[in-house]
Each structure stands twice: as structure tokens, then as C-alpha cells.
N, C-alpha and C positions, 0 to 999 in steps of 0.2 A: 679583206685579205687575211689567211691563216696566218699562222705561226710557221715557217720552215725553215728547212738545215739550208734555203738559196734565199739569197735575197738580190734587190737587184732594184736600182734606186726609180724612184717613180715620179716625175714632175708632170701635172698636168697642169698646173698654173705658173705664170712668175711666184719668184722668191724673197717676199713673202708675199703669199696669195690674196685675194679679196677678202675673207673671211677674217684671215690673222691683222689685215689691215685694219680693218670693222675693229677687232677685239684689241690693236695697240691704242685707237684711238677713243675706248673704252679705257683700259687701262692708262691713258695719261688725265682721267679725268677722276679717276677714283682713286688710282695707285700715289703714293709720297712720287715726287719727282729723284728722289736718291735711290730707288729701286730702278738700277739700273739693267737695260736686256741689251745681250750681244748681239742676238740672232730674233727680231721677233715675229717667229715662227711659232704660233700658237699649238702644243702637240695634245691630238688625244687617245695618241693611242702608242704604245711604243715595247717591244720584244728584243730578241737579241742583236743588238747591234740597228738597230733601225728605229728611226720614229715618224710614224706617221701624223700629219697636223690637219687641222681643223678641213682643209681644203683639199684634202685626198692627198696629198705630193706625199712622197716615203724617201727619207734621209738618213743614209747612213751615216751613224753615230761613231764621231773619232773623242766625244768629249765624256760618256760615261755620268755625265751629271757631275759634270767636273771629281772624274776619278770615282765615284760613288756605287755603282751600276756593277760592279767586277762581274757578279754572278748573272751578268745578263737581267736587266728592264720585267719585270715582274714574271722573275723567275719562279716557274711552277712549285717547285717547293715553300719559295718563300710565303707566293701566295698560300699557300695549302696550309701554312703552319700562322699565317696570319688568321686568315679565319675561324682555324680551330681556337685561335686563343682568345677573340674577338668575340666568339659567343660565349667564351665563361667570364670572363671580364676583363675591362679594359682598363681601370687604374683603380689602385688602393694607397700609394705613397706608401714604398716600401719601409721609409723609417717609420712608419706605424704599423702595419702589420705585413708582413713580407711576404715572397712565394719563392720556390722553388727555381723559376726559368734564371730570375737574375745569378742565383748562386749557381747555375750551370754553366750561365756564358763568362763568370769571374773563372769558374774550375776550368773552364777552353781556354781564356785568355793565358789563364797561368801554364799552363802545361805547353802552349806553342810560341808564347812568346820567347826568346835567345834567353838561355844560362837554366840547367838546372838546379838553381837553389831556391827554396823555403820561398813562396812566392803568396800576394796579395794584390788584389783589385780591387778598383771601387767603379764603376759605372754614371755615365754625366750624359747631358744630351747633345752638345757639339764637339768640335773640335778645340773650339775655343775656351771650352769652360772646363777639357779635360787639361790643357793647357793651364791654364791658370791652377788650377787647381793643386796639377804637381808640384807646380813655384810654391803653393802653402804648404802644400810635405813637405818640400827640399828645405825652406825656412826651417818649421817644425822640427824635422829629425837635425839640422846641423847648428841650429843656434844663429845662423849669418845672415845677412838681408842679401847680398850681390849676388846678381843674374847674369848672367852673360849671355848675350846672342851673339849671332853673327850676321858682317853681311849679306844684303840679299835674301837673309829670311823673313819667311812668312810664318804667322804664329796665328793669325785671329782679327777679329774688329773687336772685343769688348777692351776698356780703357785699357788694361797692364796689357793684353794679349798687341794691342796698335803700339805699343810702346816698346812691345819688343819687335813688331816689325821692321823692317826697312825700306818699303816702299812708301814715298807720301801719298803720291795718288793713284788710285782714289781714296784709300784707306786709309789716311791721315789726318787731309791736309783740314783745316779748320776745325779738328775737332779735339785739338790737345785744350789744357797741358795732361802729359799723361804720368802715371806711375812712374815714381823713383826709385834708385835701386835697381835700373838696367842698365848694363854698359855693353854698347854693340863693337865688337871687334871683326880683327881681320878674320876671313873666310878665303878658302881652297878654291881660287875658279882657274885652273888651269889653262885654259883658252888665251885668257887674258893675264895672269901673275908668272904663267915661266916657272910657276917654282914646283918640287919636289911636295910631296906629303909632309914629310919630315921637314922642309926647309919653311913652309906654308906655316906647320903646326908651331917650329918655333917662332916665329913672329909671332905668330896669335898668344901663346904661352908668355911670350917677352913682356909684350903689353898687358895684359893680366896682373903680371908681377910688379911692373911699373906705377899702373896705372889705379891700379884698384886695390891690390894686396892680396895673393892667392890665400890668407886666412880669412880672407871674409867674404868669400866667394861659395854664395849656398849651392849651385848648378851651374853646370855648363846645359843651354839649352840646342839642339842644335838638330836641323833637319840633315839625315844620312844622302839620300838627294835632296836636293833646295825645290820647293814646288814652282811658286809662285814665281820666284826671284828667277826662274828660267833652266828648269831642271838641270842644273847643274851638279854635275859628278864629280865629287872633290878627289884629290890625286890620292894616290893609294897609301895610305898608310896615315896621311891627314886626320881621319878620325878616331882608330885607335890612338894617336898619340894622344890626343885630346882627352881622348876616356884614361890613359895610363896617368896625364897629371892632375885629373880632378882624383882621380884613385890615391896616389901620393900626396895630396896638396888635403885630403876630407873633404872636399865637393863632390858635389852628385852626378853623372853626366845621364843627362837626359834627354835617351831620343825621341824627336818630333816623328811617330811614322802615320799621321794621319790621311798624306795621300801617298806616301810610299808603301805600307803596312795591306796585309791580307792580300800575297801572291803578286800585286802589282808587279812588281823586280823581278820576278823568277822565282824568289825566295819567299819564304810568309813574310819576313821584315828586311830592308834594306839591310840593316845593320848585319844581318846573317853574313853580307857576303866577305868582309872584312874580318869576321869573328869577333867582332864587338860584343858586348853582352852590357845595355846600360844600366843603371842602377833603377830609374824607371822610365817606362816609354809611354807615350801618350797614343790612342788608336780612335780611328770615326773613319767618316767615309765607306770604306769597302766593307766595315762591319761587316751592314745587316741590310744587305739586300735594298736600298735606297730608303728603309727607316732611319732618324732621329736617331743614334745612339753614339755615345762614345767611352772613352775609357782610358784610365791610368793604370798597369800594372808595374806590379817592381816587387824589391827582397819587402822579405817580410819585417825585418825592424824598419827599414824606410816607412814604409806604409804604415807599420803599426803605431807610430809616434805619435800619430794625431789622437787628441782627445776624442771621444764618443760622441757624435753630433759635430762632430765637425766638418765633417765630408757628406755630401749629399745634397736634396734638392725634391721639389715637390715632385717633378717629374722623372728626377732622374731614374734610369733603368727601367724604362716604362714596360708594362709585360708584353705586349703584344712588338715593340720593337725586340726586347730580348727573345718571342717567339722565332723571331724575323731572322737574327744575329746565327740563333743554332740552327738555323735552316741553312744560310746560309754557307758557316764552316765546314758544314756536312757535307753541301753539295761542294765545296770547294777540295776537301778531304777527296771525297768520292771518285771525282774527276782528274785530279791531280792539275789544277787550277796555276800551281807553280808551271808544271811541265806546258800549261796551253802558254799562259807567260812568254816561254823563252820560244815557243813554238812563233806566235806574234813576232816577238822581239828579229828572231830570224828574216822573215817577210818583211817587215819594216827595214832594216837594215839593208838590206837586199834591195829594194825598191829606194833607197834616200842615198842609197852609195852611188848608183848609178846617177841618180837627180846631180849630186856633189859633182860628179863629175862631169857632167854635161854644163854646171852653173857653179861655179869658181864662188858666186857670192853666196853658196850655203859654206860657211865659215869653218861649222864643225855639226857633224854628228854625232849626238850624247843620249845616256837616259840608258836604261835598263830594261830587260821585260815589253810589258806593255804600256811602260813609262819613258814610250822615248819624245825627241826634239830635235830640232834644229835652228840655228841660228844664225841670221843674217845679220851679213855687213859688208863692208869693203873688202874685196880680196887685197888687198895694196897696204894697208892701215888698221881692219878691223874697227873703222865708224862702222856704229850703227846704223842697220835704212828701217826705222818702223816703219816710214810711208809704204814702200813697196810690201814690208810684213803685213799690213793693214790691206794692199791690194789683195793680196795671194790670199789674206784668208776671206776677203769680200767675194772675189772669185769661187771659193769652194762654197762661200756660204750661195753664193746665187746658184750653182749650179747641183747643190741637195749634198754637203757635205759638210760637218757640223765638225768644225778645225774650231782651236785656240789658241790667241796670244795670249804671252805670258811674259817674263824677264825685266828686269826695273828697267832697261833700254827699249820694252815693246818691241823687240825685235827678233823674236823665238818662236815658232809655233812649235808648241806640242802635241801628241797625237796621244790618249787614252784611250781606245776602244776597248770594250767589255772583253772582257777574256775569255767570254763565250761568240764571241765575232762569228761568221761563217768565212773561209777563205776567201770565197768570191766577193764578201762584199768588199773586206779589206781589199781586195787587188784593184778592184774598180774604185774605191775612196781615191787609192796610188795615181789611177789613170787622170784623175782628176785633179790632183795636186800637180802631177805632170802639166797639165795643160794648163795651169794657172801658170806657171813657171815660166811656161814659151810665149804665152801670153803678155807677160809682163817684164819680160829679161831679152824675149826673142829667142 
């Protein structure tokens, strides 16, 4: 099968096929048993919005490689600018002798991420370690050891990054004790607190003052929507308050936009939509075209605080990911990748309002762009039903539609499709999610 503007989902086997079967029961013999797969569906081959697997079947992609994929599954440019970099060379470790690509995708970052002021980057290979990393700036520039998260966030798996998460499992549980110097507070989930922005941000603020002392508070750390913990869109005005008392208070407010960030939203960073501007943001995922790369931007005395040799990493900013990075901006510049965004986000909405209303037990529809969700529970109570979350997305997985749960209740699918989608595949992903629904609610 080519590449085209139709797609149109292709099952000629069960799901998963003989072949993927062959290769999971290869992979539990060689793979760690903590290498966990949702769907294992072996893929070898995979374009806009679709992946085709080992066994011919073609599945529309609602998961993006968890958020990763925006510019579309090896996207012709990116390929095109991997190559070329891949024949001059593939690593030098830039704190030994440098090149040119990484200080381009530092000069992109700076100029599109929120606030025109004085701005600096450094470049890392995940989300987790561009994470971590801000927490030694924010130390470094303010003197203070406390962190703050919040509930329901997701930050990472290396030790501080699991520490500031809120989920135990999987990502926790047996494997502390972890970093000190995190204190997790209240968080804005509307659905379930009732409360206003302002009424949400004061509690959170209260306990801060209480609990820790807003003087010794180096960052507020905090995702603009909550990924993992169940894209959760905190009430309007919740996070500028947040950024207005770490700004008052000398804390740092630091947004997490690793799966929000690069057009996801609508916007290049969630934070745009509230007018937030943080002191620095952390970015991966939608980078670089489903390359390794991540990155901390923020003002330039934050960033400049750190000693020489203190930021960095053998691999990080690797050239041929930062090849990948400027391919990607471009093509996202080019297209107007924001405008497909809200284009998605339209169709989605449209297709989940109608589901809401036909099934009382999708609780609420949330998310942004083409970061939306939904979340089941009891129409009566708001209990959580993972089981039946677990059906609906078994459903879509058997019948060639690549859905995720998410939420610390397991009871949220999310929908990321590449922002290069074709319409028709999304409509027919919809037709399918419909039919899980009637399936399993009647």
C-alpha cells in the first residue's frame, strides 16, 4: 500500500494476527517482563495516521506514539532531513566539539516558545531528563531545594521524575524510596472539585504556605493539561494564579509541555491559551518527528545560572534528531499544524458530544486540539468503571483502532491522532468507538 490523502482501515487477520503472535511470544522470551505492550500488534510499516503490522491489517492511529508522531509517522521531510544528516555524521557529543543543527533547534525553541524575553535552551534526550533537569536550574538560579507538583501529574520514570509523579502504578510502585524535596499538592480537576480557578489555586497556594513555606519553594512544577493523570483541563484562571504566586513568592513556575507542546492544543504550547508565559518549560514528544529529543527553554538569567558543564549528556542533542526537530517545525510552521489542531479538535468534539448524549456514562468531555478525552463513570455518583474503559478500548483494539487509557482511575480514553490524520480515517476511527459503546452499554 502507498502513502495517501484516504485511508481506510484494513483487517485481514484477528487482532493480533498470527505473525504479531509468533513475535509477542518471541518478545516474552527475550524482552525484561517490565516492558510492558497495550496492543501487541507488531507494526512494520506506518504513515499518516495508519499503521500497518507485520500481518498485512492497517489501523488507524488515535495514539500518535503516545502524542509523539504530530507531524505524521515518517514524515517526508523528516525522513528527507534525516538522511541528509545521517550521511555526514551521526554523533560527536556536542560538549566536545559542537555543530550548528543543535544551536538552530535552541534559536526555534527560543523564538516560539510563550514570552518575548532574553531566552536560552539546552537540549536532553527524553521527557524525563528534560524534567529533571529544569529542577537543577530552578535549584541553581533560586537557592531553595522544594518542588511542588500536583495532583494527577505525570513527570517521568527516572528516580526524582517517579517522585514527582502521582500515579503508583505502574510507575511507582516497588520501586521508591524516591527523591526528597517534592511536595505534591492540590490540582484543578473540575469534573470532580466544583471549584473555580481562583478558588482551586487558592487551596493549592494555602497549603504551599502552610505546609512548606513559599520561601523555599524553588518551582512550581506543573502540566498546563495533566497527560497521564487523564487529560485534565484545569478551570480557567487555575494556572495563571499559580504562575502570578511563584512570580510574587521568587519560585519558578515551570510548565511541563511534553505532551501538550508543538500544536497539540491548537496552540504551539498549552500554556499560550491562558497567557501564561513560564519561567521555563520543558518540551519532547512532538519535537522531532518521532526522534529522541527533548528540551528545557526559559529567561535567560534562569538558564544562565548553571555552572559550565553542568547541563548536558553524551547524547544529548544528538545531530541527526536535531536534523529531525527542524524538519519537523518547518513542516508544522508551513501547514499551520496549530489550524489542523483545532480542525481535529472540531470533528472530535462533534462526534463525542453526540456519543455523551446517546451514553449518560461519558461523564465529561475535555482536552484541546488533538488532545482530547473522555471519561467514564457513573452518571448518578461519578464512580469510576475502568472495567467497561478497559472493554471499549479492547473493542477498538480488536477491530483496528489504536485508542488509550489513561487517568489514575483508568477510566479516560484519550484520543491523539497525528495532526496530519486524513478526515475519513478519523470519521471511521468515530464509527468505531460508536460501536464499542452500543456494544458494551447497549
Amino acid at each position: 500500500m502507498t502513502q495517501t490523502s484516504h485511508l481506510v482501515r484494513r483487517l485481514v487477520t484477528e487482532i493480533p494476527g498470527p505473525r504479531s503472535r509468533e513475535l509477542q511470544t518471541r518478545k516474552s522470551a527475550a524482552i525484561s517482563a517490565g516492558i510492558g505492550v497495550a496492543l501487541p500488534v507488531y507494526i512494520s510499516r506506518a504513515w499518516d495516521g495508519a499503521l500497518e503490522d507485520v500481518d498485512g491489517n492497517v489501523l488507524i492511529d488515535l495514539g500518535s506514539g503516545i502524542g509523539v508522531t504530530g507531524v505524521g509517522n515518517a514524515n517526508p521531510r523528516v525522513v528527507a532531513a534525516l538522511a541528509r544528516q545521517a550521511e555526514l555524521f551521526t554523533h560527536v557529543a556536542f560538549a566536545i566539539t559542537p555543530y550548528e543543527s543543535y544551536v538552530e533547534v535552541g534559536e526555534a525553541l527560543n523564538r516560539l516558545t510563550p514570552g518575548d524575553h532574553d531566552k536560552r535552551s539546552a537540549l536532553f534526550n527524553s521527557g524525563a531528563e528534560a524534567v529533571e533537569n529544569a529542577v537543577k536550574i530552578a535549584r541553581a538560579f533560586t537557592g531553595r531545594q522544594a518542588i511542588v507538583v500536583l495532583e494527577h501529574g505525570y513527570h517521568g520514570r527516572t528516580n526524582l521524575t517517579m517522585g514527582m509523579t502521582a500515579k503508583a502504578m505502574p510507575f511507582k510502585h516497588g520501586f521508591g524510596p524516591f527523591a526528597p524535596e517534592v511536595y505534591r499538592m492540590p490540582a484543578s480537576y473540575p469534573l470532580r472539585d466544583g471549584l473555580t480557578g481562583a478558588e482551586a489555586a487558592a487551596r493549592t497556594v494555602s497549603r504551599i504556605e502552610k505546609e512548606i513555606g513559599a520561601d523555599s519553594v524553588a518551582a512550581i512544577v506543573l502540566e498546563p493539561i495533566q497527560g497521564e493523570g487523564g487529560f485534565i483541563v484545569p478551570a480557567a484562571g487555575f494556572v495563571a494564579e499559580l504562575a502570578r504566586f511563584a512570580r510574587e513568592s521568587g519560585a519558578l513556575l515551570v510548565a511541563d509541555e511534553i505532551q501538550s507542546g508543538f500544536c497539540r492544543t491548537g496552540d504551539w504550547f498549552a500554556s499560550e491559551h491562558e497567557g501564561v508565559v513560564p519561567d521555563l518549560i520543558t518540551t519532547a514528544k512532538g519535537i522531532a518527528g518521532g526522534m529522541p529529543l527533548s528540551a528545557v527553554t526559559g529567561r535567560a538569567d534562569v538558564m544562565d545560572a548553571v555552572h559550565a558543564g553542568g547541563l548536558g549528556g553524551t547524547y544529548t542533542g544528538n545531530p541527526v534528531a536535531c536534523a529531525a526537530a527542524l524538519a519537523a517545525i518547518e513542516w508544522m510552521e508551513d501547514v499551520d499544524a496549530c489550524g489542523l489542531a483545532r480542525t481535529i479538535d472540531a470533528a472530535i468534539t462533534a462526534r463525542l458530544t453526540t456519543l455523551k448524549d446517546r451514553h449518560p456514562e461519558v461523564v465529561e468531555i475535555r482536552g484541546r486540539g488533538a488532545m482530547k478525552a473522555i471519561e467514564i463513570a457513573s452518571p448518578l455518583d461519578l464512580t469510576p468503571d475502568p472495567a467497561r474503559t478497559a472493554e471499549l478500548n479492547a473493542f477498538c483494539h480488536r477491530n483496528g483502532v489504536v485508542t488509550l487509557v489513561t487517568g489514575n482511575y483508568g477510566n479516560v480514553m484519550r484520543f491523539l491522532p497525528p495532526l496530519s490524520i486524513p478526515s475519513p480515517a478519523l470519521e471511521e476511527a468515530f464509527d468505531v468507538l460508536d460501536e464499542a459503546f452500543a456494544v458494551t452499554f447497549g
